[in-house]
C-alpha positions in Angstrom: 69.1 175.6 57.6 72.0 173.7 55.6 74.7 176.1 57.8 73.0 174.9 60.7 72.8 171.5 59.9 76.7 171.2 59.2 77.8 173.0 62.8 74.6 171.4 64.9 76.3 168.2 63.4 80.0 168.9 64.6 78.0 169.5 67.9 76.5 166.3 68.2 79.9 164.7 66.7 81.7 165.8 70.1 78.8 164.8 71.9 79.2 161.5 70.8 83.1 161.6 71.0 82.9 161.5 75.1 79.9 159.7 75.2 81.6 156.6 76.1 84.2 158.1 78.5 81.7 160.0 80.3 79.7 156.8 80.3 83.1 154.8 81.8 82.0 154.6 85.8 78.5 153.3 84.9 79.7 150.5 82.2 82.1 149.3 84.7 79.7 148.8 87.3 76.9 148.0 85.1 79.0 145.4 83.2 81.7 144.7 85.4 84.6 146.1 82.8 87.8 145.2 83.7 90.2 148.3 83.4 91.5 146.0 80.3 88.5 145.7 78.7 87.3 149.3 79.3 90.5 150.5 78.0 90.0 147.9 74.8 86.6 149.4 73.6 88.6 152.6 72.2 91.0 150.4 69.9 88.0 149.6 67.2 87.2 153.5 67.4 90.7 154.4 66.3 91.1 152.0 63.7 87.4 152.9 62.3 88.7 156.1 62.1 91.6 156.4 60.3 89.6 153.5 58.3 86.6 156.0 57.9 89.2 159.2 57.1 90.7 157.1 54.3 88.1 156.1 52.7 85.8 159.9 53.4 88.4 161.3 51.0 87.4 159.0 48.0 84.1 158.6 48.8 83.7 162.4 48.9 84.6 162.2 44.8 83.0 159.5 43.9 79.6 160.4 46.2 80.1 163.8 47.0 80.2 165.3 50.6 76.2 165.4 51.2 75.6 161.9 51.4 78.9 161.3 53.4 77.5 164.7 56.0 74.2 162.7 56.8 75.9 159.4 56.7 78.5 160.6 59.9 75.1 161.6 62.1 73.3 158.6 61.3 76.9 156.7 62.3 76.8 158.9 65.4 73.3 157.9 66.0 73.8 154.2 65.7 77.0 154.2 68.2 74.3 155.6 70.7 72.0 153.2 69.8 74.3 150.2 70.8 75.6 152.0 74.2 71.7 152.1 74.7 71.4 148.7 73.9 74.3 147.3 75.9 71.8 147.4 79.0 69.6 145.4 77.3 71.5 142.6 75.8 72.2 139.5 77.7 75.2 140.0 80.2 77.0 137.7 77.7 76.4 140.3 74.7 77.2 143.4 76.3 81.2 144.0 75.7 80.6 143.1 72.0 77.6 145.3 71.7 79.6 148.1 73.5 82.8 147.3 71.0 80.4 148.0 67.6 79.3 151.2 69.4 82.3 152.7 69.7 83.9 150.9 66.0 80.5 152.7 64.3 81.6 156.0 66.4 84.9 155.6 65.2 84.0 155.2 61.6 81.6 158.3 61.7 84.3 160.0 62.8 85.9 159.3 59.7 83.6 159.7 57.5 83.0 163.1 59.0 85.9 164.5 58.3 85.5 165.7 54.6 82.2 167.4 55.0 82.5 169.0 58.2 85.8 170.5 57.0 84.8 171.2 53.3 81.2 173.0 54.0 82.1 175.5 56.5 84.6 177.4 53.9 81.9 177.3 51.0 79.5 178.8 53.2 82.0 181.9 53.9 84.3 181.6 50.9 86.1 185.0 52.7 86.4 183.5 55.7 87.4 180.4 55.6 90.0 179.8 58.7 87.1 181.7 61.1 84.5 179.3 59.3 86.6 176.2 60.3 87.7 177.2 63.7 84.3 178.0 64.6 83.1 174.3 63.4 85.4 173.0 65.5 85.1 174.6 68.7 81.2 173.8 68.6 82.8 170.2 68.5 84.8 171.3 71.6 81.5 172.7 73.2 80.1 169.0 72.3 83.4 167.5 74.3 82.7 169.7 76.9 79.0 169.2 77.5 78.8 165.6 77.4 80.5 164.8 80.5 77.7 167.1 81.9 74.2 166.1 80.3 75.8 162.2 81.1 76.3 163.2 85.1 72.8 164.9 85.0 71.1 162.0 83.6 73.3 159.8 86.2 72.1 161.5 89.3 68.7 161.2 88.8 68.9 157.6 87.9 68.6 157.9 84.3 71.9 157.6 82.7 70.2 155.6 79.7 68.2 158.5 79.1 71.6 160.0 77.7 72.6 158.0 75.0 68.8 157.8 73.6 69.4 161.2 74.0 71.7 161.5 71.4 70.1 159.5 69.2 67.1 161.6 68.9 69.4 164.3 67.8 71.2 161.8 65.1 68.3 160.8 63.8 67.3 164.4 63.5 69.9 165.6 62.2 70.3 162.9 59.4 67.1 163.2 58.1 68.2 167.1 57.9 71.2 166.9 56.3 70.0 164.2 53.6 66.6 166.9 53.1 68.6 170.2 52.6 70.3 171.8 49.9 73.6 172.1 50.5 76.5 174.4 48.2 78.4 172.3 45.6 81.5 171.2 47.0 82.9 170.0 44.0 83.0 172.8 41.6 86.2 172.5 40.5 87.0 171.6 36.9 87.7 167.6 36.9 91.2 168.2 35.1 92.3 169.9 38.1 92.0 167.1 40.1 95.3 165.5 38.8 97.2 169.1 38.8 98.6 169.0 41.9 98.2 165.3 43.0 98.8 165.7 47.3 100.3 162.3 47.4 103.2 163.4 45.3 103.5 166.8 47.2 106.1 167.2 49.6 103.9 169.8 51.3 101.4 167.2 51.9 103.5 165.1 53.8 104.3 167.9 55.7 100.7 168.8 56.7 100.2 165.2 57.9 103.6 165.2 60.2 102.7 167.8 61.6 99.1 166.5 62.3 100.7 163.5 63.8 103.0 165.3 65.8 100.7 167.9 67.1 97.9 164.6 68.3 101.5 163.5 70.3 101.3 167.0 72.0 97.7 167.1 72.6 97.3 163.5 73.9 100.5 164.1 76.1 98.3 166.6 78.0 94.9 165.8 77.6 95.2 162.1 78.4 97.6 162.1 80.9 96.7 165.6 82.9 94.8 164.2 86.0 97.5 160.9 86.4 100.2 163.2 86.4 98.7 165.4 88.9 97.6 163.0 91.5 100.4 160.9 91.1 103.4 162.6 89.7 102.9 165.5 91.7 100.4 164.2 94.6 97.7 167.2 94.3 94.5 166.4 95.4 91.8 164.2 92.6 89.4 167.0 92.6 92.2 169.3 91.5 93.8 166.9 88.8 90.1 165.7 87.7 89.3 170.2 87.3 92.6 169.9 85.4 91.6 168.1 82.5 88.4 170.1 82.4 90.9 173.6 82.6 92.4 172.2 79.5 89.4 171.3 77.2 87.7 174.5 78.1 90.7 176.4 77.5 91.0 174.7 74.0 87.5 176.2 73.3 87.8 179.5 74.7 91.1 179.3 72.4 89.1 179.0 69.3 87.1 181.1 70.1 89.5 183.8 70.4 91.3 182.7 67.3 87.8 182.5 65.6 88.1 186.3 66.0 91.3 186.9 65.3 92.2 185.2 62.2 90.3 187.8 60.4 92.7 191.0 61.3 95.7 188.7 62.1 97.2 186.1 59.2 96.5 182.5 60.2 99.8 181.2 59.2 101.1 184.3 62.0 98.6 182.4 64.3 99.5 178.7 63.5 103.2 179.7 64.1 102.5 180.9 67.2 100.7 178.4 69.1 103.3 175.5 69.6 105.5 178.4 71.6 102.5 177.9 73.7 102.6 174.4 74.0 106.4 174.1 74.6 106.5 176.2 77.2 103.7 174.3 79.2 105.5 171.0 78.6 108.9 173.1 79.9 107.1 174.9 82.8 104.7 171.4 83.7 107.4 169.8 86.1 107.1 172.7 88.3 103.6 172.2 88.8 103.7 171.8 92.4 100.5 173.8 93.9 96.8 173.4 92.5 97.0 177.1 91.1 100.1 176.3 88.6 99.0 173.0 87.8 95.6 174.3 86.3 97.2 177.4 84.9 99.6 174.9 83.1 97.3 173.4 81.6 95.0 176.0 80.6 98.0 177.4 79.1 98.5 174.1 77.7 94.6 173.7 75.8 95.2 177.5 74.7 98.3 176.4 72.6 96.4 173.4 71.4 93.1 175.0 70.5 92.9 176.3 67.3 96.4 174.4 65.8 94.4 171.4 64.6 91.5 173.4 62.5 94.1 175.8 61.3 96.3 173.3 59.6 93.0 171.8 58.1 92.5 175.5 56.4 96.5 176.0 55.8 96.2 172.8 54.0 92.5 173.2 51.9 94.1 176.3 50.8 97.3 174.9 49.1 94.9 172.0 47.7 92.2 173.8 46.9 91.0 171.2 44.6 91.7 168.1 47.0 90.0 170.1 50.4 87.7 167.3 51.4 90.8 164.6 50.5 93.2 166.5 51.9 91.0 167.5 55.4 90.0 163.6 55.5 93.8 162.5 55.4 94.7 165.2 58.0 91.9 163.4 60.4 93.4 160.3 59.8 97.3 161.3 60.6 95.7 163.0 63.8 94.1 159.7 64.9 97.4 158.3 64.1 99.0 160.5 66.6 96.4 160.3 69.2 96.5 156.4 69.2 100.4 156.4 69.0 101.1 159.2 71.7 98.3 157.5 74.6 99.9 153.7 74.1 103.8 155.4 74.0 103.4 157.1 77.4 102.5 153.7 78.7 105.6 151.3 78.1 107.2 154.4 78.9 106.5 155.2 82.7 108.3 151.8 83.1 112.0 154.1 82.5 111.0 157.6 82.5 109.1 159.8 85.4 106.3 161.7 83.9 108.0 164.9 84.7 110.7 163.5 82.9 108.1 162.5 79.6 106.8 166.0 79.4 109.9 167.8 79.2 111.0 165.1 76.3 107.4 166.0 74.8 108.3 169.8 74.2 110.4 168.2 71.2 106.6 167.6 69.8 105.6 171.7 69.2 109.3 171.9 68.4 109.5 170.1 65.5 106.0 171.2 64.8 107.6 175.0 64.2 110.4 173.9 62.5 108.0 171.4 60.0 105.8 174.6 60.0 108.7 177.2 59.2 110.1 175.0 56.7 107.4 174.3 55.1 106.5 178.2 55.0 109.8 179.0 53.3 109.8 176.9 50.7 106.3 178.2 49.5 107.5 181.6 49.0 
């Protein structure tokens, strides 16, 4: 039940994650959003994160990872609660209400990042890159999902059906993860804790650069994929709109694979391996001048992101053994880093650069993510 808890909580944590994207066409014309102000509701979500990373990988010492597991679901469940709510406040209220949903979404988030990334590995000591793969591509399955159960509850004139929805399952899993027993994630000695302080690690630094630039990569395609499609290279919507979807259900079908394979092929082989993937989407994404190589592009494209992310998470854990839930929390805040820096960069800089011309400057992301990576791997041998 506490194994199930954990994963059935990364679940619900991607659920809520594109809750308020796939909620975007009704809040505009329920509301009236501007694109401005629909496009401002993510800012307190990414500061609340990095916020909520931060201060997961104290808390997790000082509080230990249970209370901060159940804490992250009932955040989840509360950031439903106000999209819920926004319908019923006074016309007035509801861009505020909407801006503390996705702030407490964003701080859940955060918060989430130590346990969900410490657990899985205590639960199979032996296995701890398939553990953490696997917890993340049920939060890919979450991603992927939402979008659906939202346009299901949409057609038949429900929509608020799905955010009360998710709450349910918050509230149930809260109550879960405060009621079980789970393993003691903070077995280590407490002199060990200064042994190898991250902070003063070059390594660490490391890891979180290459977090950063990784979230540069990913939001380059992932955030971009269906303008550059329909405008860039004039394909039809429904074929750049199938794009993005290609790419997030290529990301999970990645981790999937890589769930599989990390335990007959090293992770670090694996790790190395998947920004040649991503560089050679960003090189080949210019040419994507029919529907067939524009969504083989970017499947390509969420294969060479999918598992990169969780495995540097384990890479990591394992050179801190003793800091895990720090270190996993600080590696959630350098990707929300990334993510926020990489989709406000691409912005100013359409205004100089063609987005053809953006994505073949972007294959200097996975680039410098192998030669962080190689570096990094020579100097611990």
């Amino acid at each position: 039940m506490a194994l199930l808890a954990v994963y059935l909580i990364a679940f619900l944590q991607g659920l809520t994650l594109v809750s308020f994207p796939a909620s975007s066409a009704v809040l505009k014309q329920m509301h009236g959003f501007t694109d401005a102000q629909y496009g401002a509701i993510f800012l307190p979500q990414l500061a609340l994160a990095v916020l909520g990373a931060i201060a997961g990988g104290t808390l997790a010492r000082r509080l230990g990872l249970q209370p901060l597991l159940w804490l992250t679901a009932a955040g989840n469940g509360l950031s439903q609660l106000a999209l819920a709510a926004s319908v019923w406040v006074m016309p007035a209220l509801a861009f505020p209400t909407i801006l503390i949903g996705t702030a407490l979404l964003g701080l859940s988030f955060g918060l989430g990042g130590a346990p969900l990334n410490s657990y899985p590995p205590r639960f199979f000591p032996r296995y701890a890159p398939t553990a953490i793969v696997a917890l993340h591509t049920l939060l890919g399955l979450g991603l992927m999902v939402g979008p659906l159960l939202a346009n299901g509850f949409g057609r038949v004139g429900l929509w608020i059906g799905f955010p009360l929805l998710l709450l349910a399952l918050s509230v149930a899993l809260a109550l879960t993860a405060a009621a079980v027993r789970l393993p003691d994630a903070s077995n280590e000695p407490k002199d060990r804790a200064s042994a190898n302080p991250p902070l003063t690690s070059g390594a660490f630094w490391i890891f979180a650069a290459i977090a950063v630039l990784y979230a540069f990569a990913e939001g380059a395609f992932g955030n971009w994929a269906a303008i550059y499609l329909s405008e860039a290279k004039a394909l039809p919507a429904e074929v750049a709109t199938l794009a993005l979807s290609v790419f997030w259900a290529a990301m999970v079908m990645g981790r999937l694979l890589v769930a599989a394979l990390v335990t007959r092929i090293a992770p670090l082989v694996i790790w190395l391996a998947l920004p040649v993937l991503m560089m050679t989407a960003f090189l080949l994404l210019p040419g994507a001048n029919t529907p067939a190589l524009g969504l083989g592009l970017f499947a390509l494209a969420g294969l060479g992101c999918s598992a990169f992310f969780p495995l540097t998470i384990s890479l990591a854990s394992a050179h801190f053994p003793e800091q895990a839930a720090w270190v996993s929390s600080m590696l959630i805040a350098a990707l929300m880093v990334g993510v926020g820096l990489g989709s406000f960069v691409i912005g100013p800089l359409r205004q100089w650069l063609m987005l053809e011309q953006i994505y073949q400057f972007s294959t200097l992301y996975p680039v410098l993510v192998i030669g962080l990576a190689g570096w990094l791997t020579i100097s611990q041998q």
